[in-house]
C-alpha positions in Angstrom: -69.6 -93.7 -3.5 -71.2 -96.1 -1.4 -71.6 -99.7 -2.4 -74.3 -101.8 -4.0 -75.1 -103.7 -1.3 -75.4 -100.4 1.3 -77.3 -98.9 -1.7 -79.6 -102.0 -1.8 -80.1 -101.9 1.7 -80.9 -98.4 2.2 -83.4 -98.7 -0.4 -85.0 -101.9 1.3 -85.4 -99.6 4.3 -87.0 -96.6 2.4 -89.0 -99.1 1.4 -90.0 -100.4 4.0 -90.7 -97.1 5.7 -93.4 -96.1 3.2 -95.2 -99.2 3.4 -95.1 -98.7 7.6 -95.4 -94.7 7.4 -92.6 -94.6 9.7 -89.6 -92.4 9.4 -85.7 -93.6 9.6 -82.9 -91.5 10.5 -80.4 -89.6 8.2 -78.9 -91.9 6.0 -75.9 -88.5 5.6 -74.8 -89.0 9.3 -74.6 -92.9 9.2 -73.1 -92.3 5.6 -70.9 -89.0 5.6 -69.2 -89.1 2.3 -72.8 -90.1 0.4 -72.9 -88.5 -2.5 -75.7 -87.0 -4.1 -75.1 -89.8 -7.3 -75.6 -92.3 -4.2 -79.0 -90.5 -3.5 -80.4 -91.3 -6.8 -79.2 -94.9 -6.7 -80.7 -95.4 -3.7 -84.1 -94.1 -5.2 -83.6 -96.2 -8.3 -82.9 -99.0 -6.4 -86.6 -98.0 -4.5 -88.1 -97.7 -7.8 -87.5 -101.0 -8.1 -89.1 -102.5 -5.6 -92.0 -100.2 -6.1 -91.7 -102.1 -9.6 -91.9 -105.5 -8.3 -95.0 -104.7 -6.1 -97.0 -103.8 -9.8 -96.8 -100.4 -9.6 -95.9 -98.1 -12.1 -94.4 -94.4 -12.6 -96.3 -92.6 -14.2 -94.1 -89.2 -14.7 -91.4 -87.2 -13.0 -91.2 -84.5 -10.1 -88.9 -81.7 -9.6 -87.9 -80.1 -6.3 -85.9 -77.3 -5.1 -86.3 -75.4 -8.1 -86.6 -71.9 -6.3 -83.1 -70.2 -5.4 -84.1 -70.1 -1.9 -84.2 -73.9 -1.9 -81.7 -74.8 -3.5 -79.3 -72.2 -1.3 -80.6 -73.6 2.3 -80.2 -77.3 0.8 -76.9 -76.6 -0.6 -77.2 -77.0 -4.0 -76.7 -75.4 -6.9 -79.6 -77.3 -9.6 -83.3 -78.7 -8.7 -83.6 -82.6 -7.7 -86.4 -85.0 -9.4 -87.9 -88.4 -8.4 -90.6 -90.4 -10.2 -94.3 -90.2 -9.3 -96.2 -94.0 -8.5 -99.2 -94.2 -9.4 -100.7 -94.9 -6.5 -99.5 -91.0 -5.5 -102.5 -90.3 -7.5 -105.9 -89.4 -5.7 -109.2 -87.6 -7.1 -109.7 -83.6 -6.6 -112.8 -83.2 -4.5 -111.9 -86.2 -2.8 -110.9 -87.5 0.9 -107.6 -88.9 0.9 -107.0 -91.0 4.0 -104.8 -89.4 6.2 -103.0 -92.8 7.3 -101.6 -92.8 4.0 -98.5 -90.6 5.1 -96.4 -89.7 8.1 -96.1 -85.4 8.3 -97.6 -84.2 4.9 -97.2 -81.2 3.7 -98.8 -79.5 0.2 -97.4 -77.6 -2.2 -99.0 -75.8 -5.5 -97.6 -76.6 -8.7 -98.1 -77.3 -12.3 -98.6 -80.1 -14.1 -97.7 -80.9 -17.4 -98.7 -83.5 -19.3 -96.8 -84.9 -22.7 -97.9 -85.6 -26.0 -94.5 -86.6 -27.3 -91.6 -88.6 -26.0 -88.8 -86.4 -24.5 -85.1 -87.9 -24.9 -82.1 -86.0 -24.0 -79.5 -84.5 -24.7 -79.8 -81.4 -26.2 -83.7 -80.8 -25.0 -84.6 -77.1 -25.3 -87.5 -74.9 -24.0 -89.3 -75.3 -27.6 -89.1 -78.8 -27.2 -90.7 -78.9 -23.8 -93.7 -76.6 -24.8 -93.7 -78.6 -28.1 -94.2 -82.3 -26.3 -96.8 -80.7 -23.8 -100.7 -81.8 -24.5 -101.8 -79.2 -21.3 -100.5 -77.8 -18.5 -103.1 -78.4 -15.8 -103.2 -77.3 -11.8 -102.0 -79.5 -9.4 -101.6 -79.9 -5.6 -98.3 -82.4 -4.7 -98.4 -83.8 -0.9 -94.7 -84.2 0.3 -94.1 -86.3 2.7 -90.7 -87.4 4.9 -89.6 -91.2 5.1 -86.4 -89.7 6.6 -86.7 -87.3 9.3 -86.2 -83.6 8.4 -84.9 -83.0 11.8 -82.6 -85.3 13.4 -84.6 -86.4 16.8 -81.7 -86.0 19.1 -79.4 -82.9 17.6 -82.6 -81.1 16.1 -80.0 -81.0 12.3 -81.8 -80.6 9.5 -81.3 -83.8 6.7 -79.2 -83.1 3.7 -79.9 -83.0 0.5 -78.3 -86.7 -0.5 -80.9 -87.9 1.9 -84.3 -85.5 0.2 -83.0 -87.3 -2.9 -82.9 -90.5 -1.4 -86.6 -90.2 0.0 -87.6 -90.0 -3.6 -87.5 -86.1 -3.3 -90.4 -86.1 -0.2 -92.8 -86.6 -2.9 -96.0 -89.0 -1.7 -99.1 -87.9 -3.6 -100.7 -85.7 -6.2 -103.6 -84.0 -7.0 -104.8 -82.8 -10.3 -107.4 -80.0 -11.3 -108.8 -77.2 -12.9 -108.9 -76.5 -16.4 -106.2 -77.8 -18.6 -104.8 -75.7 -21.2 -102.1 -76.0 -24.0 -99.1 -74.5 -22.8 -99.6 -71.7 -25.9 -103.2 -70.5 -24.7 -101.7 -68.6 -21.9 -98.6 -66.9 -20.1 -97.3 -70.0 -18.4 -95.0 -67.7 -16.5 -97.7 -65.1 -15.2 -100.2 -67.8 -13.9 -100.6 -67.1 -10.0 -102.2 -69.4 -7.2 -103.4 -69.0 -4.1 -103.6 -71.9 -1.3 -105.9 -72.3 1.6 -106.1 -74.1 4.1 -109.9 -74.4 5.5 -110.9 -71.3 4.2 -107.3 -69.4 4.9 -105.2 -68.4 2.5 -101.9 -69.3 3.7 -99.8 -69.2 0.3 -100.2 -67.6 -2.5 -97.4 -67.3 -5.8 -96.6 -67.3 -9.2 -95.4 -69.7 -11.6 -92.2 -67.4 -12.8 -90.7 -68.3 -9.6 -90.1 -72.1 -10.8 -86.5 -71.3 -12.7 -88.5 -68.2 -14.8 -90.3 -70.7 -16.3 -91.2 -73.7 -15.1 -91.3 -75.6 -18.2 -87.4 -74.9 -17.8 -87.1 -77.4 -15.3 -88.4 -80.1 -17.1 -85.5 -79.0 -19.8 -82.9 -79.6 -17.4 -84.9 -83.2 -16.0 -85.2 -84.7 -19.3 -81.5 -83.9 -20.3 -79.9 -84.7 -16.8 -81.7 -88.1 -16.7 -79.9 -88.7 -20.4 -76.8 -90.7 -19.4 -79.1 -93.3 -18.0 -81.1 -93.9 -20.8 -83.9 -92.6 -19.2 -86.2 -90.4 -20.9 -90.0 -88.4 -20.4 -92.5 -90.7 -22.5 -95.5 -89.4 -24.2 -98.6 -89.6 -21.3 -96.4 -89.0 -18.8 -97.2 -85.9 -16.1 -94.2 -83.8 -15.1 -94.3 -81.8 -11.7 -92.8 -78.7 -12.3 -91.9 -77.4 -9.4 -93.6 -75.3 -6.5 -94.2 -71.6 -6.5 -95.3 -71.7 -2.6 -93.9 -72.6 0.2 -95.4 -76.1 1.5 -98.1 -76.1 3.7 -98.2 -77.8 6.8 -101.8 -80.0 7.3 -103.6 -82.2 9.9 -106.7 -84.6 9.2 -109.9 -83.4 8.6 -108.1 -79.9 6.7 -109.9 -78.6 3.5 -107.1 -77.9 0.7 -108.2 -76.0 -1.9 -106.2 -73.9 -4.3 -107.5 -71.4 -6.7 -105.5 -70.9 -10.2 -107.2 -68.3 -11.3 -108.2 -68.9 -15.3 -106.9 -72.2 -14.7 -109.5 -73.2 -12.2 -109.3 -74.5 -9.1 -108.0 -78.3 -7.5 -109.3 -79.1 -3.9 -108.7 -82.3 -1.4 -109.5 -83.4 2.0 -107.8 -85.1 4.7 -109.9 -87.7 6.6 
């Protein structure tokens, strides 16, 4: 376990990176035995700073929640970070490019609670139960620490994903939103594009089956902190694409089928 003031530190850096939109190095080579209960310090300890500048978190993400992921990241259960609220920007808007370093997008679903969520002992029914809508939603991820190391080309580990608040840096809702019981959350299907191209498409049953399953496991794993999911808050779920690669001046635009649509430009 790595100590407060290395944890304070590291957070003071990822800090400072976001507010530059410049990317450090891997904190898992300068810190081999960091821990992935040292990752989340660190991003509570960013939270905190994020705090003291006024903003707010407004809800949770949740990564890595395809097999895939988890298996090339070496782990065995998703990871989660809070989203800011300045990560929120309009669909159908520009969003200035300046505002990250390498963005990527991914397509996901959002849902958004009614009713406070405590762990432990959360279950599925509870989930769809505390859920006002699901809604589409586009998340940018972003990388504060390099995913490849610039010397030995090594991919970061994921101690140091977690750290970076779990690459998450904006969001985009859209569409229609609809109570999670007016549909088949599990057989709703997207297709990205990228000015005019499709270059994704999915469905949500890839996201752990079900994607409100992830938000189970978040609201229960963040339990021993006495942290909890509060009414209002929006919950990423989890991608059902792989994450799209995009320049300034590219047209995002994803089409949910029933759901609607959610579309964004870089400028």
């Amino acid at each position: 376990m790595l100590k407060q003031e290395t944890i304070t530190a590291l957070a003071q850096e990822l800090y400072a990176a976001r507010k530059a939109r410049t990317q450090i190095r891997h904190l898992s080579a300068r810190y081999p035995d960091m821990t992935i209960a040292d990752g989340y310090s660190i991003q509570r300890a960013w939270v905190a700073l994020e705090k003291a500048d006024g903003r707010v978190a407004r809800g949770r993400k949740i990564g890595l929640t395809s097999r895939a992921m988890q298996k090339s990241s070496q782990i065995t259960e998703p990871d989660y970070a809070p989203l800011m609220d300045d990560m929120f920007f309009e669909q159908n808007g520009d969003i200035p490019f300046e505002h990250f370093i390498k963005p990527r997008v991914e397509v996901e679903l959002a849902f958004v609670l009614k009713h406070d969520l405590k762990g432990p002992g959360v279950t599925l029914f509870d989930v769809l139960r505390a859920t006002e809508y699901v809604v589409p939603a586009l998340e940018i991820i972003d990388a504060r620490i390099e995913q490849h190391d610039r010397d030995t080309g090594k991919p970061r580990k994921v101690t140091d994903t977690i750290s970076d608040f779990a690459a998450n840096a904006g969001i985009v809702l859209g569409g229609t939103p609809m109570p999670p019981d007016a549909l088949d959350i599990r057989r709703v299907g997207a297709a990205l594009f990228r000015n005019g191209t499709i270059e994704e498409t999915g469905l949500a049953i890839g996201v752990l089956g079900h994607p409100a399953t992830g938000i189970v496991w978040l609201a229960n794993k963040i339990a021993p902190y006495d942290e909890q999911l509060y009414a209002g808050d929006v919950v990423l779920a989890g991608s059902f694409t792989r994450p799209v690669e995009a320049e300034r001046g590219d047209t995002i635009h994803a089409d949910y089928g029933e759901l609607g649509s959610v579309s964004f430009r870089f400028v």
